[in-house]
C-alpha positions in Angstrom: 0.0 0.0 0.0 1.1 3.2 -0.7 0.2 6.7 0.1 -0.8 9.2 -2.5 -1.6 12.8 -1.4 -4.9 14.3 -3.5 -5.5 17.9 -3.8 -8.9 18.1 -5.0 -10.6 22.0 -3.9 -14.1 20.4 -5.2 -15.2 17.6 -3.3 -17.4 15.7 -0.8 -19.9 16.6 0.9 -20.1 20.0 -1.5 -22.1 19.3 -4.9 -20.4 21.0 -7.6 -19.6 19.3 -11.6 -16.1 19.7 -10.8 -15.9 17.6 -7.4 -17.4 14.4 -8.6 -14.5 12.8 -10.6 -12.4 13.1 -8.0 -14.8 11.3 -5.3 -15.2 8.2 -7.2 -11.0 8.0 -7.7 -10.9 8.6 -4.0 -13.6 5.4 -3.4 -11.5 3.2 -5.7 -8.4 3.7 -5.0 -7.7 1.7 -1.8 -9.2 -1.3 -3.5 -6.0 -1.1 -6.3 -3.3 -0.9 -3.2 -3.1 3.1 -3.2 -4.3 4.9 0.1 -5.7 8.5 -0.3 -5.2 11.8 1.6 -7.4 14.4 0.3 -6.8 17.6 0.7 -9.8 20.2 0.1 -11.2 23.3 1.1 -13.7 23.6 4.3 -17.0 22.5 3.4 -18.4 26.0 5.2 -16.5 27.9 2.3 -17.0 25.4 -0.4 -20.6 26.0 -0.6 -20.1 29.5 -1.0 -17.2 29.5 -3.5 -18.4 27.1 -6.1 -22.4 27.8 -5.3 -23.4 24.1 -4.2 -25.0 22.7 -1.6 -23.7 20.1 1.0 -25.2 16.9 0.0 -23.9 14.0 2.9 -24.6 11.3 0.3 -21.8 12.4 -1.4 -19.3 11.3 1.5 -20.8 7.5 0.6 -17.9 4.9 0.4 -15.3 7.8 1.4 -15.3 6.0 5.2 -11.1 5.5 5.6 -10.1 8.2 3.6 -8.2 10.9 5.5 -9.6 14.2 4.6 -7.9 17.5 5.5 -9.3 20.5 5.2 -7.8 24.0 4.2 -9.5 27.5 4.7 -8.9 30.9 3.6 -8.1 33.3 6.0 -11.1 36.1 4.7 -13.6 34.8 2.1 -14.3 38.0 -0.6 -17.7 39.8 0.4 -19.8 41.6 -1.5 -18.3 43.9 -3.4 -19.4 47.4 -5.1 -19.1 47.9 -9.1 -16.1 50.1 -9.0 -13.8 47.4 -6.9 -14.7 44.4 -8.6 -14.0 46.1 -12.2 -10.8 47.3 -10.2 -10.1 43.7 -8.8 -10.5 41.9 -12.6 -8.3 44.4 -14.2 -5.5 44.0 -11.8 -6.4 39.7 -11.2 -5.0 37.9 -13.3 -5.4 34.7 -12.1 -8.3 32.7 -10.2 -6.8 33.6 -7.1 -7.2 29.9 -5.6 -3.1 29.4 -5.2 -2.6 32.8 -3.4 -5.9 32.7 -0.8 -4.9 28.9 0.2 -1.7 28.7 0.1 -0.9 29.9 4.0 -3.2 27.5 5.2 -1.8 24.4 2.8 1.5 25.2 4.2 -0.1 24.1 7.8 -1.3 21.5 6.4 1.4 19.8 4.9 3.9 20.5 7.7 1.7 18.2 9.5 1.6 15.5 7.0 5.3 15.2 6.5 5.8 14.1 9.9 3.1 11.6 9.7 4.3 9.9 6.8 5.6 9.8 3.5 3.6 10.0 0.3 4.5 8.0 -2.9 2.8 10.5 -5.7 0.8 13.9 -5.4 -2.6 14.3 -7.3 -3.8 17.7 -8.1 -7.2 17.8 -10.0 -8.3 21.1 -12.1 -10.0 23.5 -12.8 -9.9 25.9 -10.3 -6.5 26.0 -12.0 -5.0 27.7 -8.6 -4.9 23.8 -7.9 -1.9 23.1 -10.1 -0.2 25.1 -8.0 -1.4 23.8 -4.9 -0.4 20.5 -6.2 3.3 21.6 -7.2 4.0 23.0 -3.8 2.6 20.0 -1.8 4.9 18.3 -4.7 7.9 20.2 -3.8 7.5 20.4 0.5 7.1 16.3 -0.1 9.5 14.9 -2.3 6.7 13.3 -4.0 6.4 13.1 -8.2 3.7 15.4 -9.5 0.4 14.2 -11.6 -1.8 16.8 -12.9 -5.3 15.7 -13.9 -6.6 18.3 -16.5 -10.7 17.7 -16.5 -10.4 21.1 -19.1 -8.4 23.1 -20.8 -7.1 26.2 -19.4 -5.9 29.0 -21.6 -7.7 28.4 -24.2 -11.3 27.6 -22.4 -13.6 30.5 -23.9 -16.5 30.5 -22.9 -16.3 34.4 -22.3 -14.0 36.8 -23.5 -10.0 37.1 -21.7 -10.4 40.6 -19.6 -7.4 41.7 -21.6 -5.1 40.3 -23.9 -2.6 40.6 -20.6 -4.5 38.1 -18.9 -4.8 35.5 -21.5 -0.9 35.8 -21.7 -0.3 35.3 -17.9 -2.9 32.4 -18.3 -0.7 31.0 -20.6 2.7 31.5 -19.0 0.6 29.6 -15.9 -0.7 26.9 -17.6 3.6 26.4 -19.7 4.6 26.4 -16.1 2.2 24.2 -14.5 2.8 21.3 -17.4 6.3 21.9 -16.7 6.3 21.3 -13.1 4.2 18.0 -13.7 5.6 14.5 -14.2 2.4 13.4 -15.9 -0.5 15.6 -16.9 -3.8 13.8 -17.3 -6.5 14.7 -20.0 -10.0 13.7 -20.1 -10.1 13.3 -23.8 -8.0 13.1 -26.9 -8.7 15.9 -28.4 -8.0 17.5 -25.0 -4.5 16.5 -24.6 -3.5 16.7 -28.5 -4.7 20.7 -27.7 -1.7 21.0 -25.1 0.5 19.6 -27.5 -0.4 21.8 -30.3 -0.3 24.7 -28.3 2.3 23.7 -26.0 5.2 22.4 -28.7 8.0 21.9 -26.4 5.8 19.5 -24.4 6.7 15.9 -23.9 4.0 13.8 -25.8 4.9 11.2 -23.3 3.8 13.8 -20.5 0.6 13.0 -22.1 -2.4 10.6 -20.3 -5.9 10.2 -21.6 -8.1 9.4 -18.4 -12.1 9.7 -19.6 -14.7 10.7 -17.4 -17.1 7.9 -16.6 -20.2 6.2 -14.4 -20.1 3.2 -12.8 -21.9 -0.2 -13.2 -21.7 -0.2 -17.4 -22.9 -3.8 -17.2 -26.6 -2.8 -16.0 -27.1 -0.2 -18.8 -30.0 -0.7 -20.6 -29.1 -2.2 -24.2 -31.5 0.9 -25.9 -32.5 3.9 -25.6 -36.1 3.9 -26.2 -38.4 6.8 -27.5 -41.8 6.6 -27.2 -44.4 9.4 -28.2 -48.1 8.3 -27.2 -49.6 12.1 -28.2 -48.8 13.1 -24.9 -46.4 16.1 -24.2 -43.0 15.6 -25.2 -40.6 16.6 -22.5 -36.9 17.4 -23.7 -34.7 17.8 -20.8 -31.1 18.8 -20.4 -28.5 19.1 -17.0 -26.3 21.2 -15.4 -24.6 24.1 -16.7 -23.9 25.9 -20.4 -20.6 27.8 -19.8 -21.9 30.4 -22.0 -23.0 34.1 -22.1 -24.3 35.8 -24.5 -22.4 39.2 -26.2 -23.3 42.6 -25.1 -23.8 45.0 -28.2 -21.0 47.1 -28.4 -23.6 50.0 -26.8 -24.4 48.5 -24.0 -20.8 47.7 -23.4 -19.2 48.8 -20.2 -16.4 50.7 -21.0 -13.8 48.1 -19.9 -15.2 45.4 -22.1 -13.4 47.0 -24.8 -10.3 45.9 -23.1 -11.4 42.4 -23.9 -9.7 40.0 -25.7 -10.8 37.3 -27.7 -8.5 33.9 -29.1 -11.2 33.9 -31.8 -11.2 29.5 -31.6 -14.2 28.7 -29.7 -17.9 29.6 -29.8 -19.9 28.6 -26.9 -23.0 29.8 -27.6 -23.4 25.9 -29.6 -23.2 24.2 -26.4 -26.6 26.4 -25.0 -29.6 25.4 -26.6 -29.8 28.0 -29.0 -29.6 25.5 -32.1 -32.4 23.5 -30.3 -34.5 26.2 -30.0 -34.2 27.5 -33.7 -34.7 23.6 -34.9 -38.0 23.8 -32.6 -39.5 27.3 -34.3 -38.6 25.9 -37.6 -40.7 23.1 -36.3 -43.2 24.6 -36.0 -44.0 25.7 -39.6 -43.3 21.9 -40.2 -45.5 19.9 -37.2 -47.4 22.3 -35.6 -49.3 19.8 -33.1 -46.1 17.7 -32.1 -44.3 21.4 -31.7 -46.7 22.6 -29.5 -46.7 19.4 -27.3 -42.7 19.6 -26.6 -41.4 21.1 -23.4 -37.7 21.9 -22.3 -36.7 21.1 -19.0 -33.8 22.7 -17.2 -32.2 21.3 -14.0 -29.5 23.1 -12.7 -28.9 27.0 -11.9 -31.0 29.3 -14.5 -28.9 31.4 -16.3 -30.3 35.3 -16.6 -30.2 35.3 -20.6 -32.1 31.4 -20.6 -35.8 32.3 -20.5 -34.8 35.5 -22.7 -33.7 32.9 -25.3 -36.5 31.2 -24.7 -38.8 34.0 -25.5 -36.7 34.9 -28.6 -38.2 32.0 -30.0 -41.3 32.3 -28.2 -40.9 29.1 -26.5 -41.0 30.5 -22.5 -44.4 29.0 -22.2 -43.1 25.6 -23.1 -39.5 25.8 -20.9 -39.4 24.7 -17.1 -36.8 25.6 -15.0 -36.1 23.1 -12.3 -33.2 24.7 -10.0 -30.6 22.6 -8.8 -31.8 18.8 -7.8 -29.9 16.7 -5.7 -27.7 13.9 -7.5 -29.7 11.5 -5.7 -32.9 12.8 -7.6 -31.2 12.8 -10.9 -32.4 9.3 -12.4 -36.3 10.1 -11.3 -35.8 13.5 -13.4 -34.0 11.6 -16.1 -36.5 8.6 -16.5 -39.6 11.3 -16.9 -38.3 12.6 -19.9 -38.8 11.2 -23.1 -35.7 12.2 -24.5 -32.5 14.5 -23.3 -30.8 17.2 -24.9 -27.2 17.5 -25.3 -25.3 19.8 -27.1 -21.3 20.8 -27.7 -19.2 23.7 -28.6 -17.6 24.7 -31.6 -13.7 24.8 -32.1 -13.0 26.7 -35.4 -10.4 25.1 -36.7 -10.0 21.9 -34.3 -12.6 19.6 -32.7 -14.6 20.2 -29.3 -12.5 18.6 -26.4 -15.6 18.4 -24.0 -17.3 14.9 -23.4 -19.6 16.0 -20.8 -20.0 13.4 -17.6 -23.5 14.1 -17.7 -23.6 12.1 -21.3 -22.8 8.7 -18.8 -26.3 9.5 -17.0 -28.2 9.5 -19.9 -27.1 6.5 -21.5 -27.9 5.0 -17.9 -31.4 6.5 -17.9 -32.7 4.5 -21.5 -33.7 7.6 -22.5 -32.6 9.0 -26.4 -30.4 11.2 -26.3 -30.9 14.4 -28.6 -27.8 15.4 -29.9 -27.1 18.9 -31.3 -23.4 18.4 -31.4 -20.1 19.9 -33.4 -17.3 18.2 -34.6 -15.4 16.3 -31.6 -15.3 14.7 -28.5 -18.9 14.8 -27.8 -20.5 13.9 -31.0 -17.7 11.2 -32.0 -18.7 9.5 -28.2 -22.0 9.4 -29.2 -21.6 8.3 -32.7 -19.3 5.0 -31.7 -21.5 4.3 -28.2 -25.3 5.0 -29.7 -28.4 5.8 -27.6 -28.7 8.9 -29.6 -30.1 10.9 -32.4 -27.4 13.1 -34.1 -28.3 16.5 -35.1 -26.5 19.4 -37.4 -26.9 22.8 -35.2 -26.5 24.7 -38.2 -28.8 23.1 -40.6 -32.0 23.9 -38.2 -34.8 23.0 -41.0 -32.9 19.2 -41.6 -33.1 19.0 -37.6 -36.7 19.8 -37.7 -37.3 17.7 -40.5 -35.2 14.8 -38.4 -37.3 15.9 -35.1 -40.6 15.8 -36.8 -40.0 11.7 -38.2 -40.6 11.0 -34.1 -43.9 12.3 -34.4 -46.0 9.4 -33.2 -43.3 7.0 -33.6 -41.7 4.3 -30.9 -37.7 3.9 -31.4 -35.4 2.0 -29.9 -31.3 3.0 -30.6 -28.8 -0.1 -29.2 -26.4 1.0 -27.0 -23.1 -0.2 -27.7 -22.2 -1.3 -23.9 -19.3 -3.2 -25.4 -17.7 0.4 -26.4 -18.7 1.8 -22.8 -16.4 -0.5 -21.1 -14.1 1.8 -22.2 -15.0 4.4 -19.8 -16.1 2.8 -16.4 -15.2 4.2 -13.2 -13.9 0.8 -11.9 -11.9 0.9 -14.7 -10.5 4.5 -15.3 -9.3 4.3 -11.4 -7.3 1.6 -12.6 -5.5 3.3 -15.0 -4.8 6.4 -12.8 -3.5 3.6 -9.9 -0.8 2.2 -12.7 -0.1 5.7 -13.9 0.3 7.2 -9.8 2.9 3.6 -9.2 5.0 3.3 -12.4 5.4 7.6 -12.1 6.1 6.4 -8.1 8.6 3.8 -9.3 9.9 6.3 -11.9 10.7 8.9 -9.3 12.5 6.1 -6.6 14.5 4.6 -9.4 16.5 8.4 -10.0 
């Protein structure tokens, strides 16, 4: 058995997207002969930092795990317009390195003289984590493995504040890879990005370690659609990562500042290109448009039910709120099918597979695809259970909607193909990668 320090700032018992790929390596790893120490931050300031509720299911199977946690000395309050448009213009980083730091520093003093630890784990985003991880790497003596579940500099869901702090992102992100012995991606297209844009990077730096759900052998073999002339319920959840453009006169002054890598448009993975499929619809199938509903679960964006109404489809969206992950598969098994969408990478493929694509394979439900070239849509092309849709050709995708008019459909899941991503088997790989990067490290 060895030890393996984790520094994981999302995590059990907060609810957040980013904390959950981390909990189920932390369940599996003592099974495969590796014993976890999980650093995170204080459940008390969790909540407020990443906006989720504690949820004590989440702490399920985490009994043995030695979880420490770390605080910031003085949260940031509310602030008035003037000082936060100060505090991003001089920022430019997420902060999460600087405001934890002091108290990691406690932390690990304490841990050294309780024992010695074999690897260090860091998991990102925040991306103040990496160097989080680095130190802990440094103060211990340990090897370095950086888990990447996104990219970093060039995620862009929302303009850089200023060409200045896409730069310092970059430097960060050039140094964290460099301080690494392994850097984990959770796709292909993810990790071929860091090389590209990267090019003095060791390919052999380089680990693909998916997302994934647990139990792939009790997946239903199809996803089935049935429409009996009832309503039609759509749903789609968690988050968008997107906002929509000001004009450039309603701009702030400062937005002007803003700078732009020009590679990515979000505004594919919101369901914009749903929405326009669904009025075009409705010159095509009135009656089935009229009986379809969207159902959001998750935090409600401000510009969502204005989109909505652009299309004049707000009498036919419900916004749910956040649910509890132990709610999830009722709200998923309601539906009669589930939306899932992808952005667009001009000039390269998307590098997102969403975790949230593993639930609705697992619900039986079709899943409604409105994807772009990459990760997401070449998932769901090799594992089925879904309906593949163009975003930009929204009369074909009302033409392809309108064929399920009526109609019972059932798409095989290909559950020999999901094997590839199940938890049981993804901790696995991390387990060999943390021992022979251990065994690397001992050997010098």
């Amino acid at each position: 058995m060895i030890d393996v320090l984790m520094i994981a700032l999302q995590f059990a018992p907060v609810q957040s997207t980013g904390a959950f790929r981390s909990i189920e390596f932390a369940r599996r790893l003592s099974a495969l002969g590796i014993r976890p120490t999980v650093i995170t931050i204080h459940p008390d300031q969790a909540a407020r930092i990443f906006g989720g509720k504690v949820n004590p299911d989440l702490s399920e199977g985490l009994v043995g795990v030695d979880i420490r946690y770390i605080r910031e000395d003085q949260l940031l309050t509310d602030e008035s317009p003037l000082r936060q448009l100060w505090r991003m213009l001089t920022t430019l980083n997420d902060t999460f390195e600087r405001r934890f730091a002091p108290d990691l520093a406690r932390v690990l003093a304490r841990l050294k003289t309780e024992r010695s630890f074999a690897a260090v784990y860091a998991s990102a985003p925040p991306f103040g984590a990496t160097g989080l991880g680095a130190t802990a790497a440094r103060v211990l003596g340990a090897p370095y493995i950086l888990d990447m579940r996104d990219a970093w500099a060039q995620w862009s869901p929302a303009p850089q504040i200023t060409r200045l702090h896409y730069a310092r992102k970059f430097r960060d992100e050039a140094q964290a890879f460099a301080a690494a012995d392994a850097i984990v991606g959770v796709t292909r297209e993810l990790t071929n990005l860091f090389a590209k844009t990267h090019a003095g990077l060791p390919t052999d730096k380089l680990h693909v370690i998916p997302n994934g759900i647990g139990g792939v052998e009790a997946f239903p073999d199809h996803a089935a659609w049935y429409d009996t002339g009832d309503t039609v319920d759509i749903g789609y959840v968690g988050s968008f990562y997107y906002t929509p453009p000001k004009p450039a006169s309603l701009k702030a002054p400062h937005r002007f500042l803003h700078y732009e890598p020009g590679t990515e448009d979000w505004s594919y993975r919101s369901p914009l290109y749903f929405f326009k499929a669904w009025q075009a619809l409705e010159q095509r199938a009135p009656d089935f448009a009229q009986r379809m509903r969207f159902h959001h679960v998750g935090h409600t964006p401000d510009w969502l039910p204005n989109m909505a109404a652009t299309y004049c489809l707000e009498d036919k969206c419900i916004f749910h709120g956040p649910l509890p992950r132990q709610e999830m598969p009722v709200f998923l098994k309601d539906m009669s099918g589930l939306l899932a969408t992808s952005m667009k990478r001009f000039g390269g493929r998307d590098y997102c597979l969403a975790s949230k694509s593993f639930e609705y394979l697992a619900s039986g439900k079709p899943i409604i695809a409105f994807v772009c070239e990459g990760a997401q849509k070449s998932f769901f092309e090799r594992v089925g259970g879904a309906l593949v849709f163009d975003p930009e050709d929204a009369h074909g995708s009302a033409q392809k909607l309108q064929a399920l008019a009526g109609q019972g459909l059932m798409l095989p899941i290909n559950k020999e193909h999901l094997q590839a991503y199940d938890l049981d088997r993804n901790a696995e790989q991390l387990a060999a990668l943390l021992k022979k990067t251990a065994d690397r490290q001992s050997a010098l």
